[in-house]
C-alpha positions in Angstrom: 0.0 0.0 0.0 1.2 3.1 -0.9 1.1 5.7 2.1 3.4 8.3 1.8 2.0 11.8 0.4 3.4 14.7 -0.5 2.4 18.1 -2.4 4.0 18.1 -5.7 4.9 21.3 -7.1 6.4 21.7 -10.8 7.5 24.6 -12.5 8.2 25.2 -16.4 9.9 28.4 -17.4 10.2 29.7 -21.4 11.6 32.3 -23.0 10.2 33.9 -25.8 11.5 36.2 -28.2 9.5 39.1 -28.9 8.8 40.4 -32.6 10.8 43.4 -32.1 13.7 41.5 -30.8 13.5 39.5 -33.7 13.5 42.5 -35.7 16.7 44.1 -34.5 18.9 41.2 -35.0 20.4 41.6 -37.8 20.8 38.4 -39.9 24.6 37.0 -40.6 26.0 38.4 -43.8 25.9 35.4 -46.6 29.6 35.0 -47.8 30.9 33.8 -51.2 32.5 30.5 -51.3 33.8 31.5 -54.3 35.7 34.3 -53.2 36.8 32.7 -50.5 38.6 30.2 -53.3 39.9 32.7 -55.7 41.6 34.5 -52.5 42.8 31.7 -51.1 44.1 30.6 -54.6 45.5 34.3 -55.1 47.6 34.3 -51.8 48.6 30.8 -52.4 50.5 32.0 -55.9 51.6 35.4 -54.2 53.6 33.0 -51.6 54.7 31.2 -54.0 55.8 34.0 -56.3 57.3 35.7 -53.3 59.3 32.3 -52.6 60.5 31.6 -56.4 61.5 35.6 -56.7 63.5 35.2 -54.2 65.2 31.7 -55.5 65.6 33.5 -58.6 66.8 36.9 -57.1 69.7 34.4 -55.4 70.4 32.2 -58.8 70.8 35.6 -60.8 73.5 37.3 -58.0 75.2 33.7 -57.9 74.9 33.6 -61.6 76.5 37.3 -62.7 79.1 36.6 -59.8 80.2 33.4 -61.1 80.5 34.7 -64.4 82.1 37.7 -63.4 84.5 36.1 -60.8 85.7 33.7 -63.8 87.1 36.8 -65.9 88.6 38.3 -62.9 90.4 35.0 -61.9 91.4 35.0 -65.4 92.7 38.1 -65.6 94.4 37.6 -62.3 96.4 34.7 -63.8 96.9 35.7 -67.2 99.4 38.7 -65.3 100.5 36.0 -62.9 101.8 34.5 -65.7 104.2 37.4 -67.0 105.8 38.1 -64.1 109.5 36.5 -63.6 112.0 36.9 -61.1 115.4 38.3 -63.1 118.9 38.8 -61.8 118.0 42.4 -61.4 114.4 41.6 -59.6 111.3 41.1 -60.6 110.4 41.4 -64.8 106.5 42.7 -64.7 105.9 42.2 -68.6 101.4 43.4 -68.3 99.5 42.0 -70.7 97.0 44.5 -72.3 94.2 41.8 -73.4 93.9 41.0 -69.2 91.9 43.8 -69.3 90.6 44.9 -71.4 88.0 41.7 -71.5 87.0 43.5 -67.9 86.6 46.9 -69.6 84.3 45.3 -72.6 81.4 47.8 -70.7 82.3 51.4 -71.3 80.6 52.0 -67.8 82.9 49.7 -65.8 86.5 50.3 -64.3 88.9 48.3 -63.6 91.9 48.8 -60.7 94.6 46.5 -60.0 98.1 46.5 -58.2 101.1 43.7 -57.9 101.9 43.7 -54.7 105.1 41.6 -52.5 104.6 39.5 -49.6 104.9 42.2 -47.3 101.8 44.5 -49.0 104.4 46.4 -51.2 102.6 47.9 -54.3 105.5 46.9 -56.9 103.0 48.5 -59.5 99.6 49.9 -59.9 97.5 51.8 -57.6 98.8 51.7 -54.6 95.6 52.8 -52.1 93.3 49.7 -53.3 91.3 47.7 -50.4 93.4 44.4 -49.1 90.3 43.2 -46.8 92.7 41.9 -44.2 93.9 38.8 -46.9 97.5 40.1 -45.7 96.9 38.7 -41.8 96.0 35.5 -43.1 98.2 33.0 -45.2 98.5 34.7 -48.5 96.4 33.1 -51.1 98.3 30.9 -53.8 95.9 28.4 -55.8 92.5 29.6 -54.7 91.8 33.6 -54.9 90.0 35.2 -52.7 86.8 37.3 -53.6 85.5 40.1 -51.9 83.5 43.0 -52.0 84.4 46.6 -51.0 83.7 50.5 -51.4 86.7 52.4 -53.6 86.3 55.8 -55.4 82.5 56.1 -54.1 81.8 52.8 -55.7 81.2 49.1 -54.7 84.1 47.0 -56.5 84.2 43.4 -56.8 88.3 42.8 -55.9 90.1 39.2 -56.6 93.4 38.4 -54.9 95.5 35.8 -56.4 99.2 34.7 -55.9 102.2 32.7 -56.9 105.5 31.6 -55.3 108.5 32.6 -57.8 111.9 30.5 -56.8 115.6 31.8 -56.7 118.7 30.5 -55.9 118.1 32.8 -52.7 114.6 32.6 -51.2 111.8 32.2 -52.9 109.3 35.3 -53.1 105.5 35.5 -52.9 104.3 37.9 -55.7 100.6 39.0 -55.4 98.1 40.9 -58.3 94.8 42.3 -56.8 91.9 43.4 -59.5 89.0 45.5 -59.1 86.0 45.9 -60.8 83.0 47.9 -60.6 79.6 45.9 -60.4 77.7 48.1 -63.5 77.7 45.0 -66.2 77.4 42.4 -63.5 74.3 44.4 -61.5 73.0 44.7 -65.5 73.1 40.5 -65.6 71.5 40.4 -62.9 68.8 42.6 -63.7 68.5 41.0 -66.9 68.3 37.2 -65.5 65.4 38.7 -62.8 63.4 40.3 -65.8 63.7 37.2 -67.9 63.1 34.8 -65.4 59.8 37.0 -63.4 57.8 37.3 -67.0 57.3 33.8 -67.8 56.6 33.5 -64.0 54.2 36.0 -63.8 52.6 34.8 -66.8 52.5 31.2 -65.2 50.7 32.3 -62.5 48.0 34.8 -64.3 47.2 31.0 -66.0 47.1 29.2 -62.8 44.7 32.0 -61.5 42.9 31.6 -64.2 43.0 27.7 -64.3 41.7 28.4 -60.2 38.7 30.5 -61.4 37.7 28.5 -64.2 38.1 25.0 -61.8 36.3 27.2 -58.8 33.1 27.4 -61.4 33.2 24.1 -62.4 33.2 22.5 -59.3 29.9 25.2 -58.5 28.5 24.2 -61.4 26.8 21.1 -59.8 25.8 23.4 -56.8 24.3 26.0 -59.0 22.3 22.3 -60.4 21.1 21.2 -57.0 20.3 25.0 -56.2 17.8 25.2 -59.6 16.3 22.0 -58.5 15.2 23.6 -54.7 14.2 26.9 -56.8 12.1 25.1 -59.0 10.1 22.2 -56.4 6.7 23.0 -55.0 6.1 23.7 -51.3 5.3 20.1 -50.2 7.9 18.0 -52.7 10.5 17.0 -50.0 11.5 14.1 -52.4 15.4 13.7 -52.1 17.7 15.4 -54.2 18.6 13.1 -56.8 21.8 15.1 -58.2 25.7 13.7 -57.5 27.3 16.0 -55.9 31.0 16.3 -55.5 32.8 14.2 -52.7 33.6 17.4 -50.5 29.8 18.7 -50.1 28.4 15.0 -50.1 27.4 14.7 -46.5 26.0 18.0 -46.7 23.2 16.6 -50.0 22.7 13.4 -47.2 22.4 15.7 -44.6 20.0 17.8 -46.5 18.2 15.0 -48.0 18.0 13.2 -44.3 16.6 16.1 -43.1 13.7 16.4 -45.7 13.1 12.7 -44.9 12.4 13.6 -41.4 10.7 16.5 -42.5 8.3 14.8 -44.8 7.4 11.9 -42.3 6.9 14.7 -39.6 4.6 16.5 -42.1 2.7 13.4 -43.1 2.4 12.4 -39.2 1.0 16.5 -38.6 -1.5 15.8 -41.5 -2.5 12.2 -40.0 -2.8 13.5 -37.0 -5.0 16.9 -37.7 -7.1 14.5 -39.8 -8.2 11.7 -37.3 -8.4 14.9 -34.6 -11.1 16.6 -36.6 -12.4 13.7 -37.3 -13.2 12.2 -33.4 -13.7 16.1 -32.5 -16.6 16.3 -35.0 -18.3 13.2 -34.4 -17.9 14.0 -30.2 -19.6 17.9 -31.0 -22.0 16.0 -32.9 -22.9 13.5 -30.8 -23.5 16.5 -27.9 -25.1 18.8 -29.7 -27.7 15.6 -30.5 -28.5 15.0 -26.6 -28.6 18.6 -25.9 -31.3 19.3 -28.7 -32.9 16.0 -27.2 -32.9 17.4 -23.4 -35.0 20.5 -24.7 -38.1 17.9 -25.1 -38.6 17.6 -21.3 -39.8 14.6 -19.2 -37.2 11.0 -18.4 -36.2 11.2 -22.0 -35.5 14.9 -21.7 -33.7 14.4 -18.4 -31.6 11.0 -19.7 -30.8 13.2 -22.7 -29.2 16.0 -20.0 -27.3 12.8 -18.5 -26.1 11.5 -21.9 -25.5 14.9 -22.8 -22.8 15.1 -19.6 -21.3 11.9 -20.2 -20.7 13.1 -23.8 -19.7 16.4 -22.7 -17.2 14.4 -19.9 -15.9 12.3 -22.7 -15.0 14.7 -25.3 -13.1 16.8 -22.4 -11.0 14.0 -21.6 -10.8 13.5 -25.6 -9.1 17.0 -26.2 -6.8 16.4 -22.9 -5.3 13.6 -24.3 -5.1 14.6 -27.6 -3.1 17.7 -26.7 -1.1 15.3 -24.9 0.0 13.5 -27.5 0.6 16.4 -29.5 2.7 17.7 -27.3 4.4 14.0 -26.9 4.9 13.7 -30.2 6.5 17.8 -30.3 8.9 16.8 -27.5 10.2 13.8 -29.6 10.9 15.5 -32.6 12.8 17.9 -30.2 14.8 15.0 -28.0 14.3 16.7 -25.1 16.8 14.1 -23.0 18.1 14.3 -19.9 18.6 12.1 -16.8 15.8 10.8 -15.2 15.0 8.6 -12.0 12.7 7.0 -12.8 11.9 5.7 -8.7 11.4 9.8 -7.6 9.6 9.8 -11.1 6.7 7.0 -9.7 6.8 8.1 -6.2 5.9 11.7 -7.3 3.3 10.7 -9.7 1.7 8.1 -7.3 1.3 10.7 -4.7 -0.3 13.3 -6.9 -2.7 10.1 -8.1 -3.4 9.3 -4.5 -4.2 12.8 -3.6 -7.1 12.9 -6.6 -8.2 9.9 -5.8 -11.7 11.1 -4.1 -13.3 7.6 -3.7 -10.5 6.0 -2.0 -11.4 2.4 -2.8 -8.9 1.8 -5.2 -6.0 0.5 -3.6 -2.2 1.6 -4.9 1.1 0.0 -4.4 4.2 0.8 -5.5 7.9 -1.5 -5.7 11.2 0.5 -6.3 14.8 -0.9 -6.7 16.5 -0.3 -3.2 19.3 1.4 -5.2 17.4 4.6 -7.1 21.1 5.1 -9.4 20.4 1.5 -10.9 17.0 2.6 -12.2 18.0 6.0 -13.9 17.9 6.3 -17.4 18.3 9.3 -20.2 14.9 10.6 -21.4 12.0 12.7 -21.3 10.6 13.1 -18.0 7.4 14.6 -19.0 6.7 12.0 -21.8 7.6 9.5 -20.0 5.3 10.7 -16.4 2.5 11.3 -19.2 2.8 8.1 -20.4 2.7 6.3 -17.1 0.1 8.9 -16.3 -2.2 7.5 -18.9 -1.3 3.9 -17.8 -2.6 4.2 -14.5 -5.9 6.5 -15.7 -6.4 3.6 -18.2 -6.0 0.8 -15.4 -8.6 2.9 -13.0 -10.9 3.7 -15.7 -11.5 0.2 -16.9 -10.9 -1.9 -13.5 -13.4 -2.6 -11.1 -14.4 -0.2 -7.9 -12.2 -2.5 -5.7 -9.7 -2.1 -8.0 -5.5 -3.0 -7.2 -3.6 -0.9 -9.1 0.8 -1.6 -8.4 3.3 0.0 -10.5 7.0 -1.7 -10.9 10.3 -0.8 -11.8 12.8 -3.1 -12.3 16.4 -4.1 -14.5 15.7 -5.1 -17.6 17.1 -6.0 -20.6 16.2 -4.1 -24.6 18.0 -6.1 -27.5 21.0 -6.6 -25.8 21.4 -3.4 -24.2 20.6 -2.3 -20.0 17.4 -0.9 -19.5 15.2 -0.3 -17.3 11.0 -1.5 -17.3 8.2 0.1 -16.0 5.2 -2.5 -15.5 1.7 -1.2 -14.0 -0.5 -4.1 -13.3 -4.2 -4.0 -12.5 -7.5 -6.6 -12.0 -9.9 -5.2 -14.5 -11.1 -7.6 -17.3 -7.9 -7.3 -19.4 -8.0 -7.2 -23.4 -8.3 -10.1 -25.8 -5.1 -11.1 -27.3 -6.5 -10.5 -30.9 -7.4 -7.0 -29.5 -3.7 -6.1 -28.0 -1.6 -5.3 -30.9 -4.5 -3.4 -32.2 -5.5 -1.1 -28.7 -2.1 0.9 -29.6 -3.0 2.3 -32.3 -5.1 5.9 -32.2 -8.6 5.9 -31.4 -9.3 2.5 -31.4 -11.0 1.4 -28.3 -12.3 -1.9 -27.0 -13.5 -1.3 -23.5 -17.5 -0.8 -22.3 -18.9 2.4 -23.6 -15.7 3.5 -25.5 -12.8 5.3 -24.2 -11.2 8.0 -26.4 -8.9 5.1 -27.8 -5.6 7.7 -27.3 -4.5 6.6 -24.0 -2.3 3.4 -25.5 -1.0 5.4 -28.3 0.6 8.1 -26.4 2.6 5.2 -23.9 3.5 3.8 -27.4 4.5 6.9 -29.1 6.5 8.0 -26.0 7.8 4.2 -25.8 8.8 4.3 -29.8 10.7 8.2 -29.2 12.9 6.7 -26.7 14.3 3.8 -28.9 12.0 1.4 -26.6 9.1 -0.7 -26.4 5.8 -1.1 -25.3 3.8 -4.4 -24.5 0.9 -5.4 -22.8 0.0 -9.0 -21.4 -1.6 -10.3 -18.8 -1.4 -10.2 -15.2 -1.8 -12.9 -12.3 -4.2 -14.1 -11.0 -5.9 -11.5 -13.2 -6.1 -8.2 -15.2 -3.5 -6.7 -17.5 0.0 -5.9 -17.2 1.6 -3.1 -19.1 4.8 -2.4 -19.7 7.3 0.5 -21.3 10.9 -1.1 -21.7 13.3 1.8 -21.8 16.8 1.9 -22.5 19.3 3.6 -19.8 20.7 5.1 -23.3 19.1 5.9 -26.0 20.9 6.1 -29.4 21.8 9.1 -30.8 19.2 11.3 -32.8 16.3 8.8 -31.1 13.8 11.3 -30.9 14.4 12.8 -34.0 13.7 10.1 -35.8 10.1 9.2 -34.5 
């Protein structure tokens, strides 16, 4: 026997946005995939430009320097070459052609100077740069190169050596040549020109290759986009185009969603149907005994009774079927949270306890000793509306003396934990052809007719929460029914009710 009782207060809160609110929020500014593309494509080939510049900046310097530096070694040896060590000292017989191969650019100068081992100029100009190559070990077979600022220019010098032998000592004699950088820089220059135009022209194609592969890969977007444009308000077949591989989850997404939204639509229209349908017949059948009380006498005054029961009926017919409206709103929503489902009973039994004004029905109630093992991840309100019909169904259909015990306990849904809810009575039960039948909306198989919704709104609520729903039949007597949920529900369960 249930005997605990408690008041039962519940509280909803909503926001809602008002129309002005609305108003001032300005929508999100639509941006251009395309765009997005060509930029990303444009700075793409300005790095890469940027990066090949520079490579080529550095190959034309190494280039003119390289080529340069070969006539200066040349030049260096070729006067190398003609000087001897005499009897009387050192022969310097200067070749003209040395230099003048430097001097081939009437805009260039050339310097130079043969020097001794201890930085003597023997001949030439005296005052030219030595960059330090005296403190070191004087250069023989390899020259060294350097650059350095003479006569308000930047020169390009070479120093280069040989070892001349006597019957004394032998004697280190040293040329150093300068030249100024005007027909190397002009190499340079010329190499960086030559090499940028074909670049540049390389990458105006690419760009253009990027823009004309951009619109062909929007081409079968633009497709898909004429196909929306051009469908009527209630096709929500799915898009039958073939999209490319990066936007095809979005088409399955889109055409998943238009699924749902078509069996949602076709589940609104079912529904609106069959409600206008029992609300008609109900008005009907009221406004009939209501014309009937006017007559006056037993017939008037069983027409005024028949007119209440009818009237009492098609109240409790409206109830419910908001209620499963607004079970089947809350399952396309997936409100989910955790729910335990013992505080769940115990508050629902106590509220049914409290209406109960006759007091002859006797309620009991048997919880797991552990509330944690009988939580599970659902609706709270469907599921309390769906029990709540349970019990209303077991009350209005058992006797007066009626026994009315709800259950939780562990169970088991294909495999997977869950939880069951059972709520047995001892009325006169349903026929077994009648049970798989009593679930479905407005059918009714009890004396006088119920609104047949009851059974449909525990299924419905059962069937959003990946579940299920059976009825059998209780000992010694009366029917059993049961809601099997699972303690998780897979993903997107509701959604796909």
């Amino acid at each position: 026997m249930f005997g605990t009782r408690s008041r039962v207060r519940t509280a909803e809160s909503g926001v809602a946005a008002s129309p002005g609110l609305l108003a001032a929020v300005s929508p999100r500014r639509a941006y251009s995939l395309r765009r997005r593309l060509i930029v990303a494509s444009m700075a793409a080939f300005a790095v890469l430009i940027a990066f090949l510049s520079v490579g080529l900046w550095t190959y034309a310097r190494s280039a003119a320097n390289e080529t340069y530096d070969l006539l200066l070694r040349g030049a260096a040896i070729a006067i190398l070459e003609r000087v001897t060590l005499t009897p009387e000292g050192i022969d310097i017989d200067l070749p003209p052609s040395a230099l003048e191969i430097l001097a081939l650019d009437q805009e260039d100068r050339v310097f130079y100077r043969i020097v001794d081992a201890a930085g003597t100029t023997l001949t030439g100009t005296a005052d030219l740069p030595t960059d330090g190559f005296f403190e070191r070990p004087l250069p023989l077979q390899d020259p060294i190169f350097f650059d350095s600022t003479y006569s308000g220019e930047t020169l390009r010098f070479v120093v280069n050596g040989r070892t001349l032998l006597s019957a004394d000592r032998p004697q280190w004699i040293g040329v150093q040549i300068g030249h100024t950088r005007v027909a190397r820089d002009a190499m340079e220059r010329d190499l960086i020109v030559k090499g940028l135009v074909p670049l540049a022209a390389l990458s105006i194609a690419g760009i253009a290759m990027a823009w004309a592969g951009i619109g062909f890969a929007m081409r079968p977007l633009a497709g898909i986009e004429r196909d929306i444009r051009a469908r009527h308000s209630n096709d929500l077949q799915p898009l039958d185009a073939v999209p490319p591989r990066e936007v095809e989850s979005l088409i399955t997404a889109i055409n998943g969603f238009m699924r749902r939204l078509d069996l949602s639509r076709g589940q609104a229209e079912s529904f609106i149907a069959d409600v206008a349908h029992q609300m008609r017949t109900s008005l009907a059948a009221l406004y009939g005994h209501l014309e009937n009380a006017g007559e006056g006498g037993e017939n008037g005054a069983a027409a005024v009774v028949r007119a209440r029961d009818q009237a009492r009926r098609t109240v409790r017919l409206t109830n419910q079927l908001l209620s499963h409206a607004m079970v089947i709103h809350r399952a396309d929503k997936e409100m989910f949270q955790p729910v335990e489902l013992p505080e769940l009973v115990r508050r629902l039994m106590e509220e049914i306890v409290r209406d109960d004004k006759a007091g002859t029905i006797d309620f009991a109630v048997e919880l797991p000793e552990d509330p944690a093992s009988a939580r599970v991840t659902g609706d709270p309100i469907a599921i309390r509306e769906a029990l709540r019909n349970l019990v209303d169904n077991a009350v209005r259909h058992g006797p007066p003396d009626n026994q009315i015990t709800l259950r939780v306990t562990a169970a088991s849904l294909d495999g997977r934990p869950g939880c069951a809810i059972a709520v047995d009575d001892r009325g006169p039960g349903i026929a077994d052809a009648d049970k798989p039948r009593v679930v479905e909306r407005f059918f009714s198989n009890g004396p006088g007719g119920g609104s047949g919704v009851g059974l449909a709104i525990v299924a419905a609520v059962a069937e959003s929460h990946k579940g299920r729903f059976q009825l059998s039949d209780a000992a010694p007597s009366g029917l059993r029914a049961t809601i099997i949920l699972p303690k998780t529900p897979p993903q997107n369960a509701g959604a796909e009710t």
